[in-house]
C-alpha positions in Angstrom: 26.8 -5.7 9.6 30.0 -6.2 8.4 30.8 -7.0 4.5 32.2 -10.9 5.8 28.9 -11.4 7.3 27.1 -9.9 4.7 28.8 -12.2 1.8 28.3 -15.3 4.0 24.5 -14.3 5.0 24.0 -13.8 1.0 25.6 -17.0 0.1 23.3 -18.9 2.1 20.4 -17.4 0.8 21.6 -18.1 -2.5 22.5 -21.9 -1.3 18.4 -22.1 -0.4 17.3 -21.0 -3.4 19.4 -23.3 -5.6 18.5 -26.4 -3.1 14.6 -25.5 -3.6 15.1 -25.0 -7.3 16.9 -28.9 -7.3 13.8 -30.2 -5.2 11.1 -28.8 -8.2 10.4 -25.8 -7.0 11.4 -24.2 -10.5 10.2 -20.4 -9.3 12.3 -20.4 -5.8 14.2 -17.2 -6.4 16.6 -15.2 -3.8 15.7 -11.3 -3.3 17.8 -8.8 -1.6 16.6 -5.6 0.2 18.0 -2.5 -2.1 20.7 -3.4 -4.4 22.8 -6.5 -5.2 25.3 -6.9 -2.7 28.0 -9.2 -3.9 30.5 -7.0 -4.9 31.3 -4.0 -3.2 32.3 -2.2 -7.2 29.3 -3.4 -8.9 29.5 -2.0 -12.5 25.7 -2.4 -13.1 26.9 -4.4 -16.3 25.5 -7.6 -16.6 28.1 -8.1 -19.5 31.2 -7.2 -16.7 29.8 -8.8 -13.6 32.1 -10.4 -11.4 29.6 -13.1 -10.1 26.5 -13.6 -12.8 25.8 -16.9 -11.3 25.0 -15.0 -7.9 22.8 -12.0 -9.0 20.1 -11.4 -7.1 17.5 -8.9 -8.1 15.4 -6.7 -5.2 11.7 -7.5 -4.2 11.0 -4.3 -5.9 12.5 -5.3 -9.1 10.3 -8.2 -9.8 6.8 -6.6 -8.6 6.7 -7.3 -5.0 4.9 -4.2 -3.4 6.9 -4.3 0.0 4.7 -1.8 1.6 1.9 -3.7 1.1 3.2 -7.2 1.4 4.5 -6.3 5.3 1.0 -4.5 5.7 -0.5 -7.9 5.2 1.9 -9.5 7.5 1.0 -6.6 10.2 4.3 -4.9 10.0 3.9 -1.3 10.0 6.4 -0.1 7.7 8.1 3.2 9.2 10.6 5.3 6.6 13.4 7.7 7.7 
């Protein structure tokens, strides 16, 4: 995927989660697979980010156990 479509695939996902947070839904949070992918020289700073309104934090960093969650969905998870 190339880094255009990447920022503009981001963006919207960002968009939906400040949308459902203006309709009430006060826990509507955006997660990335992996890293934060705004910037391609992320500094891991919070204090020298270049877009801390955008930060978006993976499934794995809040709790979500991703293994189990697509076992649920029946996904079968399959790691290279």
């Amino acid at each position: 995927m190339s880094s255009q479509r990447k920022l503009e695939m981001l963006s919207t996902v960002h968009a939906l989660e400040k949308a459902a947070m203006n309709k009430g839904y006060a826990l509507a949070v955006d997660l990335v697979s992996g890293y934060c992918q705004f910037s391609e020289r992320c500094t891991l700073d919070r204090a020298t980010c270049m877009y801390p309104t955008k930060l978006s934090y993976s499934e794995e960093a809040v709790g979500v156990n991703v293994q189990a969650t697509a076992k649920n969905a029946g996904i079968k998870a399959i790691f290279h």
